[in-house]
C-alpha positions as CSV (number, residue, x, y, z in Angstrom):
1,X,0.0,0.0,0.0
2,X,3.2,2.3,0.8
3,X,3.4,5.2,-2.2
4,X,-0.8,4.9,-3.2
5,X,-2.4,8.1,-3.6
6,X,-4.3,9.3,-0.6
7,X,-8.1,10.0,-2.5
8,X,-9.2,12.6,0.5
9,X,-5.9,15.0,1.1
10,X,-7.3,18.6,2.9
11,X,-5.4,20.9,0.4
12,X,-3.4,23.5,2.0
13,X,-5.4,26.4,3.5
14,X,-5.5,29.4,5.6
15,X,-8.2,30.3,8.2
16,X,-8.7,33.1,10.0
17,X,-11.1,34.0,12.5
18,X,-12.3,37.5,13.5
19,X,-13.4,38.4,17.5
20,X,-17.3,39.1,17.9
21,X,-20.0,38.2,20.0
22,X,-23.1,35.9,18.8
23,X,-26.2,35.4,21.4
24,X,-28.4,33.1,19.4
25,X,-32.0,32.0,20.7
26,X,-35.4,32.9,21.2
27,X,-36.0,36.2,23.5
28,X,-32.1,37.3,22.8
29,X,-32.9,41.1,22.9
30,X,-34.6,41.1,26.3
31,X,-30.4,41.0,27.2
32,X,-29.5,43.9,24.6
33,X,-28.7,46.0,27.9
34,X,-26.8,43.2,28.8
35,X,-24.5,43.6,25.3
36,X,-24.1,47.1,25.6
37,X,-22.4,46.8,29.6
38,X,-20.0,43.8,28.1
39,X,-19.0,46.5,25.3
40,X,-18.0,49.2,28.1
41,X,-20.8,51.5,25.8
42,X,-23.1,53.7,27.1
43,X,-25.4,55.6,24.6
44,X,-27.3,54.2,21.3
45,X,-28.2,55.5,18.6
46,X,-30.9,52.7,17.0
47,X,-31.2,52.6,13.5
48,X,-34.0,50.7,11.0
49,X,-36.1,51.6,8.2
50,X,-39.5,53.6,8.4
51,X,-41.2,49.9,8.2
52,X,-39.1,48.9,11.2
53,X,-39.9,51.7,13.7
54,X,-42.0,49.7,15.6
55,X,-39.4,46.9,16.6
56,X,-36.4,49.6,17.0
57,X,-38.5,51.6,19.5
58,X,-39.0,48.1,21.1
59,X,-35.1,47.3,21.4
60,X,-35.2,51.4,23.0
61,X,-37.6,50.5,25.6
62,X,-35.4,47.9,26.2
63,X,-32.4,49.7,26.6
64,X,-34.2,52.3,28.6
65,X,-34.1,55.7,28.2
66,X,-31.1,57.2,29.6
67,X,-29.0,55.0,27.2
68,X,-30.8,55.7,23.9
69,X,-29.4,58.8,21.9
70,X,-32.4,58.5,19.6
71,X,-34.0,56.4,16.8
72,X,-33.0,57.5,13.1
73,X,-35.3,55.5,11.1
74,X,-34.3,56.8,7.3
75,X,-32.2,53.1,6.2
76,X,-32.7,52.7,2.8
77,X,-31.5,49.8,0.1
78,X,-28.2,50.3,-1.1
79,X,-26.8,52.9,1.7
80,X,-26.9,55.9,-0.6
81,X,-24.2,58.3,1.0
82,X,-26.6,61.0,1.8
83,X,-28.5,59.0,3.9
84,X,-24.8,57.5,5.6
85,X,-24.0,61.6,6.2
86,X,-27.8,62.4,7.8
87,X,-26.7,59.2,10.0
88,X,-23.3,60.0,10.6
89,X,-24.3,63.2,11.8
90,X,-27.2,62.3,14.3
91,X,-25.1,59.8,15.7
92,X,-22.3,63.1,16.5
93,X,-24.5,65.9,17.1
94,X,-26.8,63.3,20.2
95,X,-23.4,61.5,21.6
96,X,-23.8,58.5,20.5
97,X,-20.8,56.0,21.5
98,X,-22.3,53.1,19.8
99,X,-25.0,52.3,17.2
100,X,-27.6,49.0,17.7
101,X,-29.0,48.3,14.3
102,X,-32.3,47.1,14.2
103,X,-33.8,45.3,10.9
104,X,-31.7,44.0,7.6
105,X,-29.0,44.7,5.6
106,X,-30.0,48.0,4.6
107,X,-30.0,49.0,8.4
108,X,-27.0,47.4,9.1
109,X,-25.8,48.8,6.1
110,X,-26.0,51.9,7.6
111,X,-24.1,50.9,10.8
112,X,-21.4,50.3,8.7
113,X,-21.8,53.4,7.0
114,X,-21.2,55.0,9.8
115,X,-18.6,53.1,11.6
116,X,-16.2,53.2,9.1
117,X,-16.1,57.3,9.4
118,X,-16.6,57.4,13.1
119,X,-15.2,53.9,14.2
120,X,-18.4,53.9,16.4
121,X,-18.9,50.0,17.8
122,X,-22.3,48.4,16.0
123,X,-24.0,45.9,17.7
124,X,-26.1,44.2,15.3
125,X,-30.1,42.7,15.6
126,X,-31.1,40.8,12.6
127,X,-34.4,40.7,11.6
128,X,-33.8,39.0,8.0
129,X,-31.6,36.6,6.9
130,X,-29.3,39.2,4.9
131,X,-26.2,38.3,6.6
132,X,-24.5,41.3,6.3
133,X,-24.3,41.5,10.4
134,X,-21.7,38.3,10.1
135,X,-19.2,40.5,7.5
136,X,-16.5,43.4,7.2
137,X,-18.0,44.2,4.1
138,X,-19.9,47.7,3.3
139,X,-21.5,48.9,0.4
140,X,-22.3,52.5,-0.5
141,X,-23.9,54.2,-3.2
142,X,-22.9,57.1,-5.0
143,X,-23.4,58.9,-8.0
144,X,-25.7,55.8,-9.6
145,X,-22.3,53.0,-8.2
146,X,-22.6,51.1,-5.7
147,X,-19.0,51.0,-3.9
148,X,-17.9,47.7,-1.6
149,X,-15.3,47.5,0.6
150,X,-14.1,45.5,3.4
151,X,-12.8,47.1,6.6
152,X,-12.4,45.3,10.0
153,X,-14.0,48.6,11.7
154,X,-17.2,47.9,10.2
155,X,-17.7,44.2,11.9
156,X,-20.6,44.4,14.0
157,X,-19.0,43.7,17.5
158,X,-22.1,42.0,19.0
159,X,-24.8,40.4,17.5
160,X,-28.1,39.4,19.0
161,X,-29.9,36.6,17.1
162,X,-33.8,36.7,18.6
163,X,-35.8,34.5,15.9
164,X,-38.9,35.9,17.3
165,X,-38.2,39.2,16.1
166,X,-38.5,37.7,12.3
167,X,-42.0,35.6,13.5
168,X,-44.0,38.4,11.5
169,X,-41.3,38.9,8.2
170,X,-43.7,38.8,5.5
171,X,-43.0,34.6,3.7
172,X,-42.5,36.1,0.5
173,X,-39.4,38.2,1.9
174,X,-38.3,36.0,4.2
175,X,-37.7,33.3,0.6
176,X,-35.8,36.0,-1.1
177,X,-33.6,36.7,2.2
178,X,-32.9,33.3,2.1
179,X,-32.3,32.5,-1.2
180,X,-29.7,35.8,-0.7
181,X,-28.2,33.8,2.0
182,X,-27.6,30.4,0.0
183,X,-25.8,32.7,-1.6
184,X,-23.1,34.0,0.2
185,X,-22.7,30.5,0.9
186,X,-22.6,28.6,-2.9
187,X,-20.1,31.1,-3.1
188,X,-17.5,30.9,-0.5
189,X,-17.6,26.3,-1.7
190,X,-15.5,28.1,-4.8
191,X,-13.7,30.5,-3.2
192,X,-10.0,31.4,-4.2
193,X,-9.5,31.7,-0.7
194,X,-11.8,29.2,0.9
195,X,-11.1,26.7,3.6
196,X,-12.8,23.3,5.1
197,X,-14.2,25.2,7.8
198,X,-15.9,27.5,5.9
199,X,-17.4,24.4,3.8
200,X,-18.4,22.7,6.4
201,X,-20.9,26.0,7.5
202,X,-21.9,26.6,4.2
203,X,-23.0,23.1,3.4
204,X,-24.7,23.2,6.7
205,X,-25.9,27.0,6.5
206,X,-27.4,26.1,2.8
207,X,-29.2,22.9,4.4
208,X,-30.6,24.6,6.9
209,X,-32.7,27.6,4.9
210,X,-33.4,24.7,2.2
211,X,-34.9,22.8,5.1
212,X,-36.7,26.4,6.6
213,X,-38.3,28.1,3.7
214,X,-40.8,25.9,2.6
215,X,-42.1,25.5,5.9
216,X,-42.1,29.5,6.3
217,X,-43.6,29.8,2.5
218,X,-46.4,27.1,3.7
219,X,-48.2,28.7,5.9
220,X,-47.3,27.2,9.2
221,X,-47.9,28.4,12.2
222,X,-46.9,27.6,16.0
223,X,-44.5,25.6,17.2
224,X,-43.9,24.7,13.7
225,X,-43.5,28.0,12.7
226,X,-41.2,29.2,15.6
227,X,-38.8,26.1,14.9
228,X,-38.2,27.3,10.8
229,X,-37.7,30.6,11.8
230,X,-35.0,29.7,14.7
231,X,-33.4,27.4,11.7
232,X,-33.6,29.9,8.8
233,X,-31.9,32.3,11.7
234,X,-29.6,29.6,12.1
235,X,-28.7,29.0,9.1
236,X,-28.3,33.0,7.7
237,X,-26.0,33.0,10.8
238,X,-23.6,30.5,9.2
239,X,-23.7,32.0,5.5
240,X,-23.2,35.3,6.7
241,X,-20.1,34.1,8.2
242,X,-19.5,32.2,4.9
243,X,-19.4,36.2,3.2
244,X,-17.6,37.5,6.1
245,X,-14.6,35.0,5.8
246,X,-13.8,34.5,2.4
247,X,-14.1,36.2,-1.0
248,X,-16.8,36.2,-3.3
249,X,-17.2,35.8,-6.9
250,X,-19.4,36.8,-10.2
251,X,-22.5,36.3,-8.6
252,X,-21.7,39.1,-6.0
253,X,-20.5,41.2,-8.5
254,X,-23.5,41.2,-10.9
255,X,-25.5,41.6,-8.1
256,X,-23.7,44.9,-6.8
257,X,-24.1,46.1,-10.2
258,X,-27.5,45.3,-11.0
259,X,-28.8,46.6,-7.1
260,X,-26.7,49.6,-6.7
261,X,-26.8,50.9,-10.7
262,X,-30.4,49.8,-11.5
263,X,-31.9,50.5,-7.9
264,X,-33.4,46.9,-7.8
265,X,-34.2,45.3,-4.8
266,X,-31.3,43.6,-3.2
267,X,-32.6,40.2,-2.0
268,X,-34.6,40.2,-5.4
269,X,-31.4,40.4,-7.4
270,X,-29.9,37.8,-5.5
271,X,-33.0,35.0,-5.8
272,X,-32.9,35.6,-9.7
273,X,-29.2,35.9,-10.3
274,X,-27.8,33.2,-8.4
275,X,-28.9,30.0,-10.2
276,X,-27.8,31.6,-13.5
277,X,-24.2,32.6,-12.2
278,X,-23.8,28.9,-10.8
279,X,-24.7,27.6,-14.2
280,X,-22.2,29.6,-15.2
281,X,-19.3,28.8,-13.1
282,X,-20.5,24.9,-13.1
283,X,-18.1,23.8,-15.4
284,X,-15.4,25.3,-13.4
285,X,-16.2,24.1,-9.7
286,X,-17.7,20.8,-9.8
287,X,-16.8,19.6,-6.4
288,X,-18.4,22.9,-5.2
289,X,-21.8,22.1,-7.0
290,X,-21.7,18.7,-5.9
291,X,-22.2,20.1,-2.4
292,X,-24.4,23.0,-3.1
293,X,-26.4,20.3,-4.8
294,X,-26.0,17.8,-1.9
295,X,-27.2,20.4,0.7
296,X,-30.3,21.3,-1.1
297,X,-31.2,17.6,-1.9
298,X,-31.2,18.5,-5.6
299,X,-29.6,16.2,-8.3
300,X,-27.9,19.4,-9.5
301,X,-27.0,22.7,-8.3
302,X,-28.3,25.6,-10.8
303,X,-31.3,23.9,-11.1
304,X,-31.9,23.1,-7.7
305,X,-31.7,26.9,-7.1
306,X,-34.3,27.9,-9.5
307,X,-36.6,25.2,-8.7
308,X,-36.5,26.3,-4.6
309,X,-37.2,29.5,-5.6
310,X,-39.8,29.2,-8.0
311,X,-41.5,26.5,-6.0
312,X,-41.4,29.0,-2.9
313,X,-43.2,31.8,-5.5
314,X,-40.4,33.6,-5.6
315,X,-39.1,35.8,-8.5
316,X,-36.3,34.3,-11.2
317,X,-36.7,36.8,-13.6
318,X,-35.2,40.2,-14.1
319,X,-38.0,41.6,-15.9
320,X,-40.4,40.7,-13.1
321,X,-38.2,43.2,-10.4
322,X,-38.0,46.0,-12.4
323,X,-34.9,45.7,-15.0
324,X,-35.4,46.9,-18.4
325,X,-33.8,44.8,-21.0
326,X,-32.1,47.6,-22.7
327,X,-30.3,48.2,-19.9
328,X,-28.4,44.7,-20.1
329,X,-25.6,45.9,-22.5
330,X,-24.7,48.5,-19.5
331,X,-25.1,45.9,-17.2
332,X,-22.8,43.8,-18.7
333,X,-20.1,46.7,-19.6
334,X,-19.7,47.9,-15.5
335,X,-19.7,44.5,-14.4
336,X,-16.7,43.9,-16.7
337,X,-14.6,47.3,-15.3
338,X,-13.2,45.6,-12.7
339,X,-11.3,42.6,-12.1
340,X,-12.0,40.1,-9.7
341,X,-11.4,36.3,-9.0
342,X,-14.0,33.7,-10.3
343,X,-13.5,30.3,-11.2
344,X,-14.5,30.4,-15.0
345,X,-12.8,33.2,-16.6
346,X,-15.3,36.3,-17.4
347,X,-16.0,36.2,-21.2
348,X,-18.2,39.4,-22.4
349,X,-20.4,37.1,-25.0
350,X,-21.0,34.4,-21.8
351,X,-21.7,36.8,-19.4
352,X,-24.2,39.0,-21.2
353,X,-26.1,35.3,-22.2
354,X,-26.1,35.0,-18.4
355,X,-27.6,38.3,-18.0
356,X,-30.4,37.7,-20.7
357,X,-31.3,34.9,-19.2
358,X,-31.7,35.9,-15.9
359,X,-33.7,38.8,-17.4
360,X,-36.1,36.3,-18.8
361,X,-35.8,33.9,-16.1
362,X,-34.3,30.7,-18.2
363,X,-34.2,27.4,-16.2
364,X,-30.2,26.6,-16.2
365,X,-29.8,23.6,-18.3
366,X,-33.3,24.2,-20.4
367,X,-32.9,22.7,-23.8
């Protein structure tokens, strides 16, 4: 047996892990306080959308009043940079020393946008499955671009996981959040820069929502109800660390472009994009379909996508979200401008089928 080929050899790797805080379960931000005193901080601003007023006034009441600066309630989609200056400057002007963001990625978003002037501590309460809490990365729009970044300043330094909080997300939203969170994780499985660890939580974190969503999309209720939403939590939790740890590819980018330079809905653009940008990159990442596949229960990965979402009634066409299809050429050109790593090589006549036939919504794989 001496000098066979060992079939299963880990591939060298590197793995790093970043310090923050994660109090998972139902009833977590009854112990928001709680976060606040283990950060040393001692006056919030909150932040959500207008939508979300209700629950951020609920995490103030909870904080009680001598430690809330105020509510700004003005997070939009995208982080436009006016908004990130309005917030930026409440946050100075009522002595704030830390914000508690209250709501989605757009909200936490804004957290970000603000840290990574100020450097003021976020502690993060997800009410979607965005992910965006788990990451270094910010986004900001300007001038019709949507800018990413990644900056160790922006990390949330607590986050409080309450699935209750997301009992009352609309179904149809809470598929599209999802779906936006298999993303992050089919994603990181063909990483440049990806590592067993990270595929052992995507696998998991992709299993978990594919397990979740139908019973959220179904109607349940109860103790049924309360369990999907703790998993679907659960398993945003472990994409979003997925996004957080290790870089993403063409399905990130197109996304970036199509949300930040075509103001469409960011979970949206995710649900439609993603199985088309796998079919894509198939040929170039087998092993990583095989497990996307795998932890969908799917015989194959594209496919499997589209079928969850459209099964769930969610979009998988551009058209239906708001794109114009003479605005695909444009598309295409910006998401060309600037380099980045992706396991199939980004050709300009491949890439533009993509984008027509996420535009029309094309099963991967039709004939």
């Amino acid at each position: 047996m001496t000098g066979l080929p060992y079939p299963n050899a880990v591939p060298p790797f590197v793995y790093a892990s970043r310090a923050q805080r994660v109090v998972f379960g139902p009833g977590s931000l009854r112990g928001l306080a709680a976060e606040l005193d283990a950060l040393g901080l001692k006056r919030a601003l909150v932040l959500c959308t207008p939508q979300q007023r209700a629950q951020a006034e609920q995490a103030a009441a909870l904080l009680g009043a001598p430690r809330v600066a105020g509510i700004f309630d003005q997070a939009v989609m995208h982080v436009p940079i006016e908004t990130a200056r309005q917030a930026r400057q409440a946050a100075s002007e009522l002595g704030a020393d830390c914000a508690v963001a209250v709501g989605g990625g757009s909200t936490i978003g804004l957290g970000k946008a603000i840290a990574l002037d100020s450097g003021l501590p976020i502690i993060a309460v997800p009410t979607t499955y965005a992910g965006s809490e788990m990451t270094p990365i910010y986004g900001i729009t300007e001038a019709g671009l949507k800018k990413t970044g990644k900056d160790d300043r922006v990390l949330p330094r607590s986050v409080v996981y309450d699935p209750e909080l997301s009992l009352a997300l609309p179904a149809a939203m809470s598929v599209t959040s999802g779906i936006n969170a298999i993303a992050h994780a089919a994603e990181g499985l063909y990483a440049r820069d990806g590592n067993p660890v990270m595929d052992l939580m995507a696998q998991e974190g992709i299993r978990a929502l594919a397990r979740a969503l139908p019973v959220i999309a179904g109607g349940a209720d109860g103790d049924a109800l309360r369990s999907a939403r703790g998993d679907a939590l659960y398993g945003a939790w472990l994409c979003g660390t997925v996004l957080g740890s290790v870089g993403m590819a063409l399905h990130h980018k197109l996304c970036h472009t199509l949300g930040g330079s075509f103001n469409l809905p960011h979970a949206e653009v995710h649900t439609v994009v993603l199985p088309q940008a796998l079919a894509y990159n198939a040929p170039a990442a087998p092993r990583a379909m095989e497990r996307i596949a795998a932890a969908l229960g799917a015989a194959d990965a594209p496919q499997g996508v589209f079928d969850l979402a459209k099964s769930l009634g969610a979009p998988t066409a551009l058209r239906e979200i708001g794109m114009r299809e003479e605005d695909l050429d444009r598309a295409c050109d910006i998401a060309l401008q600037t380099p980045y790593p992706n396991p199939r090589p980004l050709e300009r006549a491949a890439l533009r089928a993509l984008l027509q036939d996420a535009y029309e919504g094309a099963r991967p794989g039709r004939a």
